[in-house]
SETOR-776619 format. One record per residue (C-alpha): residue number from 1; x, y, z. Coordinates in Angstrom, 2 decimals, padded with zeros to 5 digits. Example, Ala and Ser with C-alpha at 12.3 -4.5 7.8 and 13.67 -1.06 7.14 Angstrom:
BEGIN
1;012.30;-004.50;007.80
2;013.67;-001.06;007.14
***
This chain:
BEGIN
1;-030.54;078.14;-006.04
2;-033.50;076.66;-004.59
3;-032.79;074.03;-002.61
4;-035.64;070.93;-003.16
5;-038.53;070.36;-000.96
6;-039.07;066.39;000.36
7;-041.67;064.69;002.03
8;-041.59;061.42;004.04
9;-043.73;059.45;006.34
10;-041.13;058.22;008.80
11;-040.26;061.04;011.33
12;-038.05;058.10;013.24
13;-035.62;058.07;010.29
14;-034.81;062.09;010.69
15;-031.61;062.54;012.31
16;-031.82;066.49;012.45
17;-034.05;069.44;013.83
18;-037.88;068.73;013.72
19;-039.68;071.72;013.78
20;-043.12;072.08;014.93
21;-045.16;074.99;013.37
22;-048.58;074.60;014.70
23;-049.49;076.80;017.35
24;-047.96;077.05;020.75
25;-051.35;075.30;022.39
26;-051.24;072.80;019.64
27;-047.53;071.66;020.61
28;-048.37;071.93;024.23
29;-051.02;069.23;023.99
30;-048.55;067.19;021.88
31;-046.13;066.89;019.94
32;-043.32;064.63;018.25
33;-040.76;063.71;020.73
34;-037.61;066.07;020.40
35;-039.51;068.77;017.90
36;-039.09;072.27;018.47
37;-041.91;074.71;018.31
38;-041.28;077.58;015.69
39;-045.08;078.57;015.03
40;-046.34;080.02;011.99
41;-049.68;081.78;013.46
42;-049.72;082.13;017.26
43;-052.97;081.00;019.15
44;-055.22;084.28;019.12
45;-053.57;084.80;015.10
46;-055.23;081.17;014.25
47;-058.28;082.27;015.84
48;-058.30;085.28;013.94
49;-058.03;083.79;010.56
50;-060.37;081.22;011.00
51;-062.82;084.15;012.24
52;-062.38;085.99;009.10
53;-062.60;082.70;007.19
54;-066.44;082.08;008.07
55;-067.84;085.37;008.26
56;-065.97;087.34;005.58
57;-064.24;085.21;003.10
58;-061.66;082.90;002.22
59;-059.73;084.83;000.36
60;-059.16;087.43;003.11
61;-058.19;084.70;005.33
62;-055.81;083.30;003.61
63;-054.76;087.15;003.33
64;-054.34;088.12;006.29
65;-052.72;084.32;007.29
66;-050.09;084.67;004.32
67;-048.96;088.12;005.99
68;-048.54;087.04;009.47
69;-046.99;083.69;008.61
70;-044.48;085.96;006.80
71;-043.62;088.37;010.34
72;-043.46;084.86;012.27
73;-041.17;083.02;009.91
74;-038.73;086.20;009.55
75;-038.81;086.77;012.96
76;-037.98;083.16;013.17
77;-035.42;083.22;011.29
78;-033.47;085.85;012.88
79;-033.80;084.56;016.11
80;-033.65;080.57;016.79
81;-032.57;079.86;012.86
82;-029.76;082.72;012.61
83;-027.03;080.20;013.85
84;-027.69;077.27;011.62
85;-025.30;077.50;008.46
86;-026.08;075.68;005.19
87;-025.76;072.20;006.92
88;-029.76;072.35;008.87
89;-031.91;069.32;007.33
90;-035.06;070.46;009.06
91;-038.47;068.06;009.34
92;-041.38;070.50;009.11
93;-044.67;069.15;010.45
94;-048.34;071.46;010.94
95;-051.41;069.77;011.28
96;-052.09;067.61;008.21
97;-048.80;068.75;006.28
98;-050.11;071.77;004.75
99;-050.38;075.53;004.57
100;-048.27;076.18;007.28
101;-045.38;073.50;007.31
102;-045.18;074.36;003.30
103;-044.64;078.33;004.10
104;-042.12;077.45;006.14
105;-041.01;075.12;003.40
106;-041.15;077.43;000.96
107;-039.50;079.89;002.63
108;-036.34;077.81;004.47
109;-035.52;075.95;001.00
110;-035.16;079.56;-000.45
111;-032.46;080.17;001.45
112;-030.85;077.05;000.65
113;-031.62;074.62;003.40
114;-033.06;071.12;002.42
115;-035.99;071.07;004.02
116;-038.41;068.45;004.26
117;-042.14;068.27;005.53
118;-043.66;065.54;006.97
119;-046.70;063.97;004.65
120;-049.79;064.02;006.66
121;-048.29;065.98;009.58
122;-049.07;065.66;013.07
123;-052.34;063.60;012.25
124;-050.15;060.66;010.92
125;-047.90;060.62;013.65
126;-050.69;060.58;015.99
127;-052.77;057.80;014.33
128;-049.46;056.00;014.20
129;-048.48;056.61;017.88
130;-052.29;055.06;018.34
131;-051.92;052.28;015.98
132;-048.29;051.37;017.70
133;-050.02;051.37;021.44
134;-052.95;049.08;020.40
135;-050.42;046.83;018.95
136;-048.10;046.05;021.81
137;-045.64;043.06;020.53
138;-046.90;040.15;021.94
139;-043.14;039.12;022.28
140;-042.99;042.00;024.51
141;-042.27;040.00;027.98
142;-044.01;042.62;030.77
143;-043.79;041.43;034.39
144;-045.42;043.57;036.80
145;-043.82;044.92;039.97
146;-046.88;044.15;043.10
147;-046.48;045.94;046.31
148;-048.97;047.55;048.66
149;-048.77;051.75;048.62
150;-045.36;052.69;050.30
151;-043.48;049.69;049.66
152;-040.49;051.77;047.27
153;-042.08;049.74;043.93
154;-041.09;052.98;041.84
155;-037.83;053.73;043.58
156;-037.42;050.39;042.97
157;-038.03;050.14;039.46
158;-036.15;053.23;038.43
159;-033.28;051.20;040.33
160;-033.78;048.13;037.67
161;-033.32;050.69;034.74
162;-030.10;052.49;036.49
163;-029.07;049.11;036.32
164;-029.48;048.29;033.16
165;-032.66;046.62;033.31
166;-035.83;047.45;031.07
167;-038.57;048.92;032.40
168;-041.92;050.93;031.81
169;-042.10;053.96;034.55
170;-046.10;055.12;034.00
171;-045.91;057.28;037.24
172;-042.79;059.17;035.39
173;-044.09;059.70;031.98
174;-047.52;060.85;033.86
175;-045.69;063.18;036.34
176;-047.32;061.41;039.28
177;-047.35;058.61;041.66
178;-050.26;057.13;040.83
179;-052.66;057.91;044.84
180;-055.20;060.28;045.36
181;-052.16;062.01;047.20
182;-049.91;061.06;044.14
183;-049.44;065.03;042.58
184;-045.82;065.90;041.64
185;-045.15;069.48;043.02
186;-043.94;071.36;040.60
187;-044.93;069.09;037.88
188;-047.83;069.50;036.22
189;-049.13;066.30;034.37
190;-049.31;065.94;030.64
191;-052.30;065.67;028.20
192;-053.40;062.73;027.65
193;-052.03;062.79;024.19
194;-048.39;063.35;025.34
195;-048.68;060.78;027.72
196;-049.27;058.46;024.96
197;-046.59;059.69;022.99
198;-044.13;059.27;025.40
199;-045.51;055.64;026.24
200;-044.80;055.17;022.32
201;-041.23;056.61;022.92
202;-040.63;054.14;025.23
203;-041.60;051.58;023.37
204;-039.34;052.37;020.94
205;-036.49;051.33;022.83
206;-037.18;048.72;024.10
207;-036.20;045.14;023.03
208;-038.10;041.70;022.82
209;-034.71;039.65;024.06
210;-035.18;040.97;027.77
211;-037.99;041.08;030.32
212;-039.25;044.38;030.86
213;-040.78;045.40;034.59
214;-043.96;047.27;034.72
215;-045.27;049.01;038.53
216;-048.87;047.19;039.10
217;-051.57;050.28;038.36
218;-054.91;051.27;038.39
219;-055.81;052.09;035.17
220;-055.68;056.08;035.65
221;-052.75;057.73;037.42
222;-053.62;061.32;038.13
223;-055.71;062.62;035.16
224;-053.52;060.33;032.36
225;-055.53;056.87;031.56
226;-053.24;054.22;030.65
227;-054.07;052.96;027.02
228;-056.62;050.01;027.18
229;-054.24;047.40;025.46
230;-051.44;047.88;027.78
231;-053.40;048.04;030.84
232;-054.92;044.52;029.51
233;-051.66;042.81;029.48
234;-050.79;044.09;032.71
235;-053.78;042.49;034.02
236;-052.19;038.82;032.84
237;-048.73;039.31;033.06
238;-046.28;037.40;035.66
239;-046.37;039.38;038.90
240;-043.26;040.04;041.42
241;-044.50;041.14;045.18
242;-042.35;043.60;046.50
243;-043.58;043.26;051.17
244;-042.33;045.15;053.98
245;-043.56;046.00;057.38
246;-046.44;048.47;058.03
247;-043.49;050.32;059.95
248;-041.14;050.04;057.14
249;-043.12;051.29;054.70
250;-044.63;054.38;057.48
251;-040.99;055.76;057.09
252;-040.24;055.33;053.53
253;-043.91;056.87;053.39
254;-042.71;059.94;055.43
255;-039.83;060.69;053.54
256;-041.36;060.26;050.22
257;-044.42;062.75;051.28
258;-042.29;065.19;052.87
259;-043.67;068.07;050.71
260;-046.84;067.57;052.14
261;-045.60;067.53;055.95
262;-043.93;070.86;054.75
263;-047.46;072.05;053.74
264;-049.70;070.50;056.16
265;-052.85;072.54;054.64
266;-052.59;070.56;051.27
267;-054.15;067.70;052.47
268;-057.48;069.27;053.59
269;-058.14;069.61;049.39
270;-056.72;065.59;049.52
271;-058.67;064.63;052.42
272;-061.80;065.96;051.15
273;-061.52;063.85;048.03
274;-061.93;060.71;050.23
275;-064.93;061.47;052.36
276;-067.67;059.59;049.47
277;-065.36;056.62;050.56
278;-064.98;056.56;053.98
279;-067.14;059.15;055.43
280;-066.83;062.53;056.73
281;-066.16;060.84;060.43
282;-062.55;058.91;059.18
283;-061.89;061.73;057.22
284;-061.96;064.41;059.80
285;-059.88;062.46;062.97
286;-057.24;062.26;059.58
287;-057.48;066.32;059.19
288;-056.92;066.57;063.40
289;-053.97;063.83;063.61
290;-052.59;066.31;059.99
291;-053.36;069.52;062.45
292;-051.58;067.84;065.26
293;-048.62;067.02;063.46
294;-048.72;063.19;064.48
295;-047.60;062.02;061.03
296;-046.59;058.67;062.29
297;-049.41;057.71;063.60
298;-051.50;059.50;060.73
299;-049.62;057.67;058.01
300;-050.58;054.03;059.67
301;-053.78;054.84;059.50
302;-054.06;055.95;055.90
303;-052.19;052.54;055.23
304;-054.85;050.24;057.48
305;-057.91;052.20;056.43
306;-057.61;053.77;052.57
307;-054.45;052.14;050.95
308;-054.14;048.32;051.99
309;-057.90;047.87;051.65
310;-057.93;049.28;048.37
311;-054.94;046.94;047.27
312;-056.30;044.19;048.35
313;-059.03;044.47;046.40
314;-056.82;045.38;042.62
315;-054.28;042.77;043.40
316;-057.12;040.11;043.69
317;-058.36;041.11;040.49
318;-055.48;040.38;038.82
319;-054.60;036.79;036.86
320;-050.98;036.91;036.14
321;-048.72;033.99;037.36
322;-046.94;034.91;040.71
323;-043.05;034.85;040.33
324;-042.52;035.14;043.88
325;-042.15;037.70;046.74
326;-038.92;040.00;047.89
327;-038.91;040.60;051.14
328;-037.67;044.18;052.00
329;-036.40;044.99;055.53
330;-035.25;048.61;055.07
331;-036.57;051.35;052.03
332;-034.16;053.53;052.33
333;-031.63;054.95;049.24
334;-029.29;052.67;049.99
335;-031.50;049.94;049.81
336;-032.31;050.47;046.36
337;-029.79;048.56;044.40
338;-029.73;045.74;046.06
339;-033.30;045.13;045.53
340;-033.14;046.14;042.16
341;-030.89;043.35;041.85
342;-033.16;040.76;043.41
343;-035.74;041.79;041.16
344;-033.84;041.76;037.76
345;-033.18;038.16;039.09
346;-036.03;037.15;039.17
347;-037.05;038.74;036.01
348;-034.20;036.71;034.65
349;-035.99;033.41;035.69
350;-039.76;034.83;034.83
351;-039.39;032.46;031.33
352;-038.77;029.40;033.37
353;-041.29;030.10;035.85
354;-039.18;029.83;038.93
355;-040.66;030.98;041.96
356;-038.31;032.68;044.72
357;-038.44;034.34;048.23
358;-035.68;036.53;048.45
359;-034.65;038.31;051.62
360;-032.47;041.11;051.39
361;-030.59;040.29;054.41
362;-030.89;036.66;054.68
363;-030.03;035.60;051.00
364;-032.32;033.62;048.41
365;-034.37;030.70;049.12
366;-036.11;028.77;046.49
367;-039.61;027.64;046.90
***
């Protein structure tokens, strides 16, 4: 017996295998969160239909597509599907919820599964995921986490969320940290579409009854652009300034970067992406003090010349109330919780508008 096809519109109310049958390019770009990718025509096959589609006909398209979607599905089947017993509920999404999610459909149900495909596909989840990020709850209650560039803001913040705190990481749904130094080895950044989705994923679990920390931005980290509706409430929202000492903040720099004083040669590329800004003359005494292996003294320059300057400037654009400053003597691991703690603190008093020093040795001082 045939088991019945559904549709739905609301992917967030599956509990049970998504499957993605668009391409393997297609999924890469994006794709819902979770889904696996079980494609009905590979890349160069979709290429090849469409070919045959515009310069021989339609009918031998759809042909040749119905015959290859048939070897993919079987093969399918017998591989990745061939431990599922009559309990799968797959959600089956192509494109627009068409051709290809209904032969898989089709196909699945006749075996006896109940299957059912997502109406509108992957272009209604993305216009949703779009419609969702321009509408950011205006109950949502974002403070932003200031600090100048090595002062542990996203160590910091991943602290708040170990603890049970709610936070937005951007530099770890874009896979990097943000600096023109920022890249993630070994991690290569996502589209700009996935980005978004994951932003939307986020969103998702988050809840209006608790402050949620956000690390202070520009509005692109690495290639991934930070959705202009977000990045607009960041610009107002309450601020908490993380300081430490330029020497402070040299070490935590050092042991954060330590893949590039593995692989000195990297920064050449880096360094030459700063010359329009400061001039080949700067630029090269950084590549000799990199070639020299002074990395202290290399690092406080990069802070006094490229990175404080350029703070400066962002933080004085910005018009969100100031909560107060947490004064950091050490960076190191260790560190970490305990200035997570001051900072979910004064999250906690963010609605009365308290303003606080805090000193992680010296204890809290109101202002």
């Amino acid at each position: 017996m045939v088991a019945p096809i559904r549709t739905t519109e609301d992917w967030l109310a599956h509990d049970g295998m998504i499957i993605d049958v668009r391409s393997p390019s297609e999924f890469r770009d994006d794709h819902i969160p979770g889904a696996i990718n079980l494609p009905v025509l590979s890349d160069q096959e979709r290429a090849d239909v469409g070919r045959i589609y515009k310069q021989v006909s339609p009918f031998e398209a759809r042909k040749l597509g119905a015959r290859l979607a048939a070897v993919n599905i079987a093969r399918h089947i017998e591989t990745t599907l061939s431990q599922y017993d009559t309990n799968l509920r797959p959600l089956i999404y192509c494109w627009r919820g068409g051709q290809r999610s209904g032969s898989m459909a089709r196909i699945l149900a006749e075996i006896g599964w109940v299957v059912t495909v997502l109406d509108g596909g992957y272009k209604r989840y993305r216009q949703h995921v779009m419609d969702a990020i321009d509408r950011i709850p205006p109950e949502l209650d974002l403070i932003v986490l200031q600090g100048a560039t090595g002062s542990a803001k996203t160590r910091i913040l991943r602290a708040v969320l170990a603890a049970g705190g709610q936070a937005i990481d951007l530099e770890g749904l874009a896979c990097h940290r943000g600096s023109l130094l920022g890249h993630e080895p070994g991690r290569p950044q996502p589209s700009q579409r996935f980005f978004e989705t994951c932003l939307h994923e986020t969103f998702l679990n988050l809840t209006p009854d608790k402050p949620v920390l956000i690390e202070a931005e520009s509005s692109r980290i690495g290639s991934c652009h930070i959705p202009r509706m977000l990045w607009q409430r960041m610009q107002d929202a309450p601020q908490i300034r993380i300081t430490a000492s330029r020497d402070t903040r040299v070490e935590f720099l050092l042991r954060d970067y330590a893949h590039l004083i593995e692989n000195p040669s990297q920064l050449d590329r880096l360094f030459d992406g700063m010359v329009k800004r400061h001039g080949h003359e700067i630029c090269e005494s950084w590549r000799q003090l990199a070639r020299a292996r002074q990395w202290h003294q290399l690092v406080g320059l990069l802070i006094e010349q490229h990175y404080d300057p350029a703070y400066a400037t962002t933080s004085a654009r910005r018009e969100g109330e100031d909560l107060g400053e947490i004064k950091a003597k050490e960076l190191s691991d260790n560190d970490m919780p305990e200035l997570a703690k001051k900072v979910m603190a004064a999250m906690q008093g963010a609605p009365e508008r308290k303003k606080y020093v805090f000193g992680l040795a010296s204890g809290d001082d109101l202002v």
